[in-house]
VOKE-418171 format. One record per residue: residue number from 1; residue in three letters; x, y, z of N, C-alpha, C, O in turn. Coordinates in steps of 0.02 Angstrom, whole numbers, plus 50000, padded with zeros to 5 digits. Layout:
BEGIN
    nr   rest     npx     npy     npz    capx    capy    capz     cpx     cpy     cpz     opx     opy     opz
   NUM    ALA       X       Y       Z       X       Y       Z       X       Y       Z       X       Y       Z
...
END
This chain:
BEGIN
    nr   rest     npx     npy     npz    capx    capy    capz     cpx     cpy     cpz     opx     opy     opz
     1    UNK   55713   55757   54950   55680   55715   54902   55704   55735   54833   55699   55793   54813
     2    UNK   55736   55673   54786   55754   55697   54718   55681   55695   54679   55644   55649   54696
     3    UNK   55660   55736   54635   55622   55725   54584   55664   55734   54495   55719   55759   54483
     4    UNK   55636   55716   54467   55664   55728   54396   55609   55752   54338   55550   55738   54349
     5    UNK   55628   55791   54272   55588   55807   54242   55626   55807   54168   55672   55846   54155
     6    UNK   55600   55758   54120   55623   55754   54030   55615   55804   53995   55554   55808   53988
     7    UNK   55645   55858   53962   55617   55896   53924   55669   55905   53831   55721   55873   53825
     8    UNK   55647   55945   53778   55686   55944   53733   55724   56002   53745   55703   56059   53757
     9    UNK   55807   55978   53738   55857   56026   53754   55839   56088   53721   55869   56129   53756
    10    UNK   55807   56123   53673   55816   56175   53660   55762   56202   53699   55736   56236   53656
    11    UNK   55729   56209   53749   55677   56208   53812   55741   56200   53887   55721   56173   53939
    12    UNK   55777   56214   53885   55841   56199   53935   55800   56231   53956   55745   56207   53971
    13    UNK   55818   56306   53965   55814   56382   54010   55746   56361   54046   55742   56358   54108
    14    UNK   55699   56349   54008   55622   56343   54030   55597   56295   54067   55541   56288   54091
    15    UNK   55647   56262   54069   55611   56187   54114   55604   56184   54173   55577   56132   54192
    16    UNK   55617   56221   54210   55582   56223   54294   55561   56315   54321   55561   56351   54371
    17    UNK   55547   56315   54263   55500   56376   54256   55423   56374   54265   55383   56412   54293
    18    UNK   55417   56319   54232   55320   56304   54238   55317   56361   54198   55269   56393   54220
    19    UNK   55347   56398   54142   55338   56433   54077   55252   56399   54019   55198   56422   54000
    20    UNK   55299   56319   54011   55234   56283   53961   55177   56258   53998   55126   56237   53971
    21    UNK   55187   56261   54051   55110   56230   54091   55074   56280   54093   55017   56262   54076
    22    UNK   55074   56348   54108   55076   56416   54102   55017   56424   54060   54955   56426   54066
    23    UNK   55076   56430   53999   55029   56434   53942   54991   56391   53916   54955   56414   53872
    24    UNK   54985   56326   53927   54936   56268   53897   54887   56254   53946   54830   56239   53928
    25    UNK   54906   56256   54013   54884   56226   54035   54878   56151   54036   54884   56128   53979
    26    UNK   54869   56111   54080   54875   56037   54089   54832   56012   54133   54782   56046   54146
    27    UNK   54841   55932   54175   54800   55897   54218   54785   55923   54293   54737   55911   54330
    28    UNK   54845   55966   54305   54849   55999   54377   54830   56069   54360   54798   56100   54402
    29    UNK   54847   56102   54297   54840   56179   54304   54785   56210   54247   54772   56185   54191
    30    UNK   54763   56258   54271   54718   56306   54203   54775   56353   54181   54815   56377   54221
    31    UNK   54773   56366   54101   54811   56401   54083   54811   56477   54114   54759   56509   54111
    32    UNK   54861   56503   54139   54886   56563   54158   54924   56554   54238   54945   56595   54278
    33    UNK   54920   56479   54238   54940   56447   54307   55009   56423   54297   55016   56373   54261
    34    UNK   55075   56459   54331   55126   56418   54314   55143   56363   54384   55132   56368   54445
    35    UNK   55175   56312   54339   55172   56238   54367   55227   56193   54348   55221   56171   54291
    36    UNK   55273   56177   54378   55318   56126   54363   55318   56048   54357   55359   56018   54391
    37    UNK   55289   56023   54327   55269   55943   54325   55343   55886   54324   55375   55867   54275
    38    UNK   55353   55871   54395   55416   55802   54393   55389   55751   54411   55328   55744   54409
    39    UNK   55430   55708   54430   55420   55639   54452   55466   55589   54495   55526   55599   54498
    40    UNK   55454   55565   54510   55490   55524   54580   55529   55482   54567   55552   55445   54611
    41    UNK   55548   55477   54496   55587   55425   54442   55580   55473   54374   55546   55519   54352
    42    UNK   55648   55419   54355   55666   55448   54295   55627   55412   54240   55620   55442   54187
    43    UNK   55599   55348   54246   55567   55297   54218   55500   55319   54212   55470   55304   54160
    44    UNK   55468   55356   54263   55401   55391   54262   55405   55452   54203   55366   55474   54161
    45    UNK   55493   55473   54228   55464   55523   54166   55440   55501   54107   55389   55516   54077
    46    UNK   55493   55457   54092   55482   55421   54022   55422   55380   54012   55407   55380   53952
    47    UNK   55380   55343   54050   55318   55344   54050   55289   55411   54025   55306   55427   53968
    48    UNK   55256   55445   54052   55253   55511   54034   55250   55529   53987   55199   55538   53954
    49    UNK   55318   55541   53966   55297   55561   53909   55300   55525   53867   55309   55567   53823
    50    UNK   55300   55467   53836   55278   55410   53809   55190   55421   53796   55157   55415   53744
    51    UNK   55174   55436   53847   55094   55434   53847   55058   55502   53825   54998   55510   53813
    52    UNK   55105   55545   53823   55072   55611   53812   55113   55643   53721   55105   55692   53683
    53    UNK   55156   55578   53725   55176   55617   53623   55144   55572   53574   55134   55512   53577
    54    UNK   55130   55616   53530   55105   55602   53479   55142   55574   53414   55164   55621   53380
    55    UNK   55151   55530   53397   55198   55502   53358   55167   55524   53279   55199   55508   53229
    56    UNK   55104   55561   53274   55104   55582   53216   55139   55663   53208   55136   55697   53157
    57    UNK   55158   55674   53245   55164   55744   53242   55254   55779   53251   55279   55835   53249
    58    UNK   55278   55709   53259   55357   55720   53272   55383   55670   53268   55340   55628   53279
    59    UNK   55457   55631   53252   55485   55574   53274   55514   55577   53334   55545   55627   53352
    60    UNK   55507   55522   53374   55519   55546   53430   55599   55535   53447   55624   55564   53495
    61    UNK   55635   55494   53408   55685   55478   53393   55738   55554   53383   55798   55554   53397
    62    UNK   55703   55608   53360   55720   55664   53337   55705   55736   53410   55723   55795   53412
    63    UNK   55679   55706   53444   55662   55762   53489   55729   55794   53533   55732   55854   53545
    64    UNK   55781   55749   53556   55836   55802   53575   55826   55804   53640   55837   55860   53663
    65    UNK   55808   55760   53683   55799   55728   53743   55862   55747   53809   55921   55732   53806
    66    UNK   55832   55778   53858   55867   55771   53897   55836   55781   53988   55780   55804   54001
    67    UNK   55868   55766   54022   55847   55780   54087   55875   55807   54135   55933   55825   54123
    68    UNK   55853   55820   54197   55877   55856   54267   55840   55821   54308   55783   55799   54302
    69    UNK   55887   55816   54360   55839   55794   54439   55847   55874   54466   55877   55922   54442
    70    UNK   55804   55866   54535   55808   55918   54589   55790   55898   54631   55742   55861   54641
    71    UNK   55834   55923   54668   55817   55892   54759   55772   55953   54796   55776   56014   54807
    72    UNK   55739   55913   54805   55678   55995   54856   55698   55974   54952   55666   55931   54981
    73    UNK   55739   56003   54978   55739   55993   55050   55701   55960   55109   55641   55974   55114
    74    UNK   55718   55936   55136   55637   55895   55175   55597   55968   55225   55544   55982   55253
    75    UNK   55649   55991   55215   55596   56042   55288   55575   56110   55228   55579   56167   55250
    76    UNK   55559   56103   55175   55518   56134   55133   55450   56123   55134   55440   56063   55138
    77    UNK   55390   56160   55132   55351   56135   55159   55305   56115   55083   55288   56156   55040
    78    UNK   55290   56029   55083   55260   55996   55045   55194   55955   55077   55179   55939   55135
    79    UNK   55158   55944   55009   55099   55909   55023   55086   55831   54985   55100   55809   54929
    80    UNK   55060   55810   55028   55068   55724   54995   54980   55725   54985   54937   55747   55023
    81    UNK   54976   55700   54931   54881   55703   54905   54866   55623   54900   54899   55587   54863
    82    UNK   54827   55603   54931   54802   55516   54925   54761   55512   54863   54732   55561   54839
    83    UNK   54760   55463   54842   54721   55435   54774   54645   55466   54814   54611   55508   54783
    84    UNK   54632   55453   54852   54545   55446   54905   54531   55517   54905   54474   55538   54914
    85    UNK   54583   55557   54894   54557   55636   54920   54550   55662   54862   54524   55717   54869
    86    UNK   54563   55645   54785   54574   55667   54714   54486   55658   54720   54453   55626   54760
    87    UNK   54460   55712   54648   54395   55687   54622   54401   55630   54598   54455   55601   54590
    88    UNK   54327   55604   54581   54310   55534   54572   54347   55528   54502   54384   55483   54481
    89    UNK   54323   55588   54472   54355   55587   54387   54424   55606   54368   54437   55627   54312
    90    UNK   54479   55596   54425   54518   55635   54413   54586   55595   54349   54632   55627   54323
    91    UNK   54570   55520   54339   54608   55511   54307   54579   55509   54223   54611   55479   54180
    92    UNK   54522   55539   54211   54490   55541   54150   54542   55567   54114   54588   55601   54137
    93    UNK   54533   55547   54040   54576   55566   53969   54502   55586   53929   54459   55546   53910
    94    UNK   54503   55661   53922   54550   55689   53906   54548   55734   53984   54496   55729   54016
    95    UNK   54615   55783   54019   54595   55797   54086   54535   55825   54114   54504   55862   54076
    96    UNK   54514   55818   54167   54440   55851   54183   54470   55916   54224   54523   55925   54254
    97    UNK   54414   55957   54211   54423   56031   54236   54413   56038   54320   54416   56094   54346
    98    UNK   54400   55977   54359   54381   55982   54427   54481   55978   54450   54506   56014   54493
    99    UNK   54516   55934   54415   54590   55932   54449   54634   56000   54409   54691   56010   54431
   100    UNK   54608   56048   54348   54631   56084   54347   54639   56127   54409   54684   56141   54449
   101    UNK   54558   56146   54397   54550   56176   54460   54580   56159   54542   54589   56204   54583
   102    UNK   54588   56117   54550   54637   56090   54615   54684   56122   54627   54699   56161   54672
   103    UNK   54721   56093   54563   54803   56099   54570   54794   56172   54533   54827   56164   54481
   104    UNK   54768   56235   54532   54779   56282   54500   54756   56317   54590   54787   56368   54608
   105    UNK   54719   56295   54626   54716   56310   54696   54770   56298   54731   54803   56344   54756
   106    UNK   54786   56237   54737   54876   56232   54766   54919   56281   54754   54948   56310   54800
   107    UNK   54928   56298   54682   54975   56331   54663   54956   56408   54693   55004   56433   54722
   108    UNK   54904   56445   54692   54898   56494   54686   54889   56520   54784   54895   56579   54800
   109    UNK   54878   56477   54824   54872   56474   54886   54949   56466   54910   54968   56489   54963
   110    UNK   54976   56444   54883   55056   56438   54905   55059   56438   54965   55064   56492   54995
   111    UNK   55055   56373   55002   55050   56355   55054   55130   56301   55055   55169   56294   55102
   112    UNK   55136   56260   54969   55177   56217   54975   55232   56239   54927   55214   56277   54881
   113    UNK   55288   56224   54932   55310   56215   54869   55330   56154   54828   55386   56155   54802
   114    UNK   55286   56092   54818   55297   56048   54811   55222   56002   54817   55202   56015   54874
   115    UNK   55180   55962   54788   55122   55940   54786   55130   55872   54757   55150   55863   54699
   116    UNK   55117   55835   54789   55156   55754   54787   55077   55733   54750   55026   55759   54773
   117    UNK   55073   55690   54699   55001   55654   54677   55003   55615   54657   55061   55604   54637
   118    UNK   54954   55556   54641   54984   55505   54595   54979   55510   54547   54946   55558   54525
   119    UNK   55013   55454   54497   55033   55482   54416   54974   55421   54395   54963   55364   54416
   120    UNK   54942   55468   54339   54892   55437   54311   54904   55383   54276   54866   55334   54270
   121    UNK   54949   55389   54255   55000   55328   54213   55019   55269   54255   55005   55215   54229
   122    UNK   55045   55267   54308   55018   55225   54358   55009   55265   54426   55048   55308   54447
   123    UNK   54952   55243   54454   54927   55267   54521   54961   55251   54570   54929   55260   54622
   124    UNK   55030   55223   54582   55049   55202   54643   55110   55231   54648   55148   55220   54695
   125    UNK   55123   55278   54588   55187   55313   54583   55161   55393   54590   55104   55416   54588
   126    UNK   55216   55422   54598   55213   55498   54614   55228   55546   54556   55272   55539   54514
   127    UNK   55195   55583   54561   55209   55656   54518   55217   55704   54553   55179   55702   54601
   128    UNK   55257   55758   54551   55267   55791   54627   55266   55882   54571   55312   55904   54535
   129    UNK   55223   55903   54579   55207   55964   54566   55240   56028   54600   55222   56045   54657
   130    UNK   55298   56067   54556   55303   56121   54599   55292   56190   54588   55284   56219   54534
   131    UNK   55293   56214   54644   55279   56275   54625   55323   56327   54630   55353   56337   54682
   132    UNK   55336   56381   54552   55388   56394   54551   55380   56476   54582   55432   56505   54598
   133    UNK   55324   56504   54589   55330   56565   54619   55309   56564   54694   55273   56607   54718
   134    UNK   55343   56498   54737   55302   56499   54772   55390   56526   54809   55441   56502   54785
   135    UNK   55392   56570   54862   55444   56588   54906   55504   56547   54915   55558   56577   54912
   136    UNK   55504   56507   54921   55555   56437   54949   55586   56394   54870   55639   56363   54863
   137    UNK   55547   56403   54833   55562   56383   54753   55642   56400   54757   55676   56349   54748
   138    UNK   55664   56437   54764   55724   56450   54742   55779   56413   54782   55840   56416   54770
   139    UNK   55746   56372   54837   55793   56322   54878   55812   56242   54855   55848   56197   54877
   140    UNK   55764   56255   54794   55757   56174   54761   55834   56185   54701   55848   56224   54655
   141    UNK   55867   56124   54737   55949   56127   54704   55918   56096   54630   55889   56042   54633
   142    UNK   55923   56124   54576   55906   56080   54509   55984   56059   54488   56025   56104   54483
   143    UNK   56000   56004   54478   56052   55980   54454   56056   55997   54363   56010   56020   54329
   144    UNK   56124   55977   54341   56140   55984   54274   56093   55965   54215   56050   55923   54225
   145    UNK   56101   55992   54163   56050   55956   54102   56114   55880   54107   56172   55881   54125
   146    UNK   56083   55834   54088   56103   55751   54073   56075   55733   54012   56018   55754   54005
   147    UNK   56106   55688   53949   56075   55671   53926   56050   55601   53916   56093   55560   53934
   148    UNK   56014   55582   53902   55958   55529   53921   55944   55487   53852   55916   55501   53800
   149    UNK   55988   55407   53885   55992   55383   53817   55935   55339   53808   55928   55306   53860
   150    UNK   55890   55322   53763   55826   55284   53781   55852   55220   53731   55886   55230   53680
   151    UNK   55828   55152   53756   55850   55114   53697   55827   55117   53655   55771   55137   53669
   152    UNK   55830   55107   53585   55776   55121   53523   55711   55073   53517   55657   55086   53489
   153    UNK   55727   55026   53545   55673   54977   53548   55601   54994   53573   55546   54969   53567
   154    UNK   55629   55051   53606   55554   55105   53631   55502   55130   53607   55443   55141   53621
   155    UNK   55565   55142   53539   55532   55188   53467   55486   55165   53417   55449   55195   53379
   156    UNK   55499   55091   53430   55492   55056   53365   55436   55025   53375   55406   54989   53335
   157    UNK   55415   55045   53452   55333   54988   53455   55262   55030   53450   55208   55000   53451
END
């Protein structure tokens, strides 16, 4: 299975580290939880993060954009999560602390290396969570940094 993940090139080294999920914490993890957040498209990424920058706080035009896919093996052992099995609240803004807690259980149970969910951004698409200290992590081929041309018309709305 390819997944992919957008990040700003000077963040290369760190990007399938689950380094910044780590420390911030996010929708799947409590901070001190590291966590790799991709997606099942490259278009999701960009959803994504579309929905999570702040256009007062940077141009986004200026961020220095780039991406990687990774292929995670099929006989790695992954978990597919149904919309029905998430809490009731799980797609609340701002995130609720019941799916931290989840996905900070996934991670730390390392049962998978890989946690398939849907993306809040749309529910019928995937976000595939990995986990990077989990044993088998190191079998996931991450392909080259790419860079990722967005049309500007993106920017401007």
């Amino acid at each position: 299975m390819r997944v992919y993940r957008i990040y700003r090139k000077h963040r290369r080294d760190a990007a399938f580290t689950g380094e910044g999920a780590r420390i911030a914490g996010a929708r799947w993890n409590l901070p001190g939880t590291p966590i790799v957040y991709t997606c099942a498209t490259i278009s999701l990424c960009l959803l994504e993060l579309f929905v999570h920058f702040d256009p007062a706080a940077a141009d986004m035009t200026q961020l220095n954009l780039e991406y990687r896919w990774a292929d995670i093996p099929e006989t790695l052992p992954r978990l597919e999560v149904q919309e029905a099995e998430l809490p009731r609240n799980w797609r609340e803004i701002p995130w609720p602390q019941s799916t931290q807690e989840l996905g900070t259980k996934w991670m730390i149970e390392a049962q998978y290396v890989a946690v398939s969910v849907p993306s809040v951004v749309l529910p019928m698409e995937k976000n595939l969570l990995l986990n990077p200290v989990h044993p088998a992590f190191s079998k996931i081929h991450v392909g080259p940094p790419l860079a990722i041309n967005i049309d500007p018309r993106l920017y401007s709305r």
